[in-house]
N, C-alpha and C positions, 0 to 999 in steps of 0.2 A: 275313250278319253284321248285328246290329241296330247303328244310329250313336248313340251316345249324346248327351244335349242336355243341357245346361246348364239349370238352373233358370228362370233369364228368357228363354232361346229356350224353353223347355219352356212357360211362360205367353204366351208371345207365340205362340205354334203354337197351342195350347188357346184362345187368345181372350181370356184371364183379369187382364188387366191392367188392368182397369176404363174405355179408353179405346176409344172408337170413331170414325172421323171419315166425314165424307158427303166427298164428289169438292169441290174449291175451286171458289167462286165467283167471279165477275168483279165485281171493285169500280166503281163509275159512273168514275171514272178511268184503267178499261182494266187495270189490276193489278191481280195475285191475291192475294186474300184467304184467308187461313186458312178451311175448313170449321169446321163446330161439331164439338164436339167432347165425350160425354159426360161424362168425367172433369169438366172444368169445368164441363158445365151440373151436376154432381155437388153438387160444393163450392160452385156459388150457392146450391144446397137447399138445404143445410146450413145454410148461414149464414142464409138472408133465409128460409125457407120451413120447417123443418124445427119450428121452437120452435113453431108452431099443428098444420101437418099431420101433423107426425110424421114418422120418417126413414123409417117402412115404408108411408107415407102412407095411414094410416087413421085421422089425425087423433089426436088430444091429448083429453084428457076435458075439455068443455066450451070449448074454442078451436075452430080454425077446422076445417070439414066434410072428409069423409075425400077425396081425392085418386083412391084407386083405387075403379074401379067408378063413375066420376063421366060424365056424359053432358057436366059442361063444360070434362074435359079431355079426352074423345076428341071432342066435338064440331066447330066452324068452326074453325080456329086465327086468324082473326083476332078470333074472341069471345075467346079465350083469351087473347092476345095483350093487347086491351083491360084484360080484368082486371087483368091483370099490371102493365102499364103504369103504370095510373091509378086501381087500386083497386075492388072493389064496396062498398055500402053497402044494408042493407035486407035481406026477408028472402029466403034463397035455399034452394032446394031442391036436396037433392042423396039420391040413391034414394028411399028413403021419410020420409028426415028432415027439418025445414026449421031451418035455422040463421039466424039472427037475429046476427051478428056484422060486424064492420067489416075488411071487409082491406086496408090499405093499398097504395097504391100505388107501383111501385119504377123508374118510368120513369127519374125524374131519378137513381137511382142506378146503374143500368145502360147498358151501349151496347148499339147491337143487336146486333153479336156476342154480348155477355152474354148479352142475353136471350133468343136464338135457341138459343144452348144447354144454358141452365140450361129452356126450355120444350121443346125436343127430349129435353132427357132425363125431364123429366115424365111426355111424353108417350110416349118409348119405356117406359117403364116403367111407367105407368097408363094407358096412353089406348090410340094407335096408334102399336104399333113400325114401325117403316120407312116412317114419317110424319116425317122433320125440317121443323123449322121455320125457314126463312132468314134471313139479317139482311136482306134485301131486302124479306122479305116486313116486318118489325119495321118498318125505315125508312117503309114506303108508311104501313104504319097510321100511326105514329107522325106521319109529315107530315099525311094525313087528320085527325088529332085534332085539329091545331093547336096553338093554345094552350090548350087544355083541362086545370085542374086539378083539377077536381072529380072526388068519385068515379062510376061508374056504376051504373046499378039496372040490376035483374034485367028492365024492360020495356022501358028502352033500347037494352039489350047486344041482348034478342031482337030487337028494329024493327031492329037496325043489322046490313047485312049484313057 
């Protein structure tokens, strides 16, 4: 006899709920932190990322360069990271096109959890799935930057491991 399932156990067995979480991490306090979580690395794109790249991330005509197929979002993830953070400036290539536009920077608007999972979901979806990116790893950059609030070029980001 087949068991019948309810519409949201029926999405939640299927995977289809739009949410995925990596195993918790340990906060520098000893207590557990929430993993990322795609749903909300989702809803940052949306909001801070989507009006240049687009929501299917192949970019906006004439805004910021396409997202999928891009070498610097499957790239280092703390190049990636950088960007994010604190912005590029200058002109950047991305497959065979070179963009010439400014993208700001969103460090002061996010925490690392934010950003570790609105850039794990980037990445799961443009870049490298089953690559998240951690808020531990966010905090290390984030502390290495310092005070930095200028944006990055494209010769910095390369020299900086």
């Amino acid at each position: 006899m087949m068991k019948k399932l309810s519409v949201p156990a029926l999405l939640l067995t299927l995977g289809l709920t739009g949410k995925a979480w990596v195993p918790v991490e340990s906060s520098s306090s000893g207590s557990s932190a929430p993993g990322w979580d795609i749903g909300s690395g989702a809803v940052h794109f949306e909001r801070l990322c989507a009006g240049c790249h687009g929501s299917d991330g192949l970019a906006l005509e004439g805004e910021g360069p396409p997202l999928a197929g891009s070498s610097w979002v499957a790239g280092p993830e703390t190049r990636l990271i950088r960007i994010v953070m604190h912005g590029v400036r200058g002109p950047i290539q991305v497959g065979d096109e070179i963009h010439d536009r400014e993208m700001p920077g969103f460090g002061p608007r996010l925490s690392d959890d934010e950003m570790a999972s609105l850039l794990s979901f980037v990445r799961s979806r443009w870049g490298q799935p089953g690559a998240p990116i951690t808020a531990k790893t966010v905090r290390r950059v984030r502390a290495a930057a310092g005070k930095r609030t200028r944006y990055w070029t494209v010769e910095e980001l390369r020299a900086t491991p």
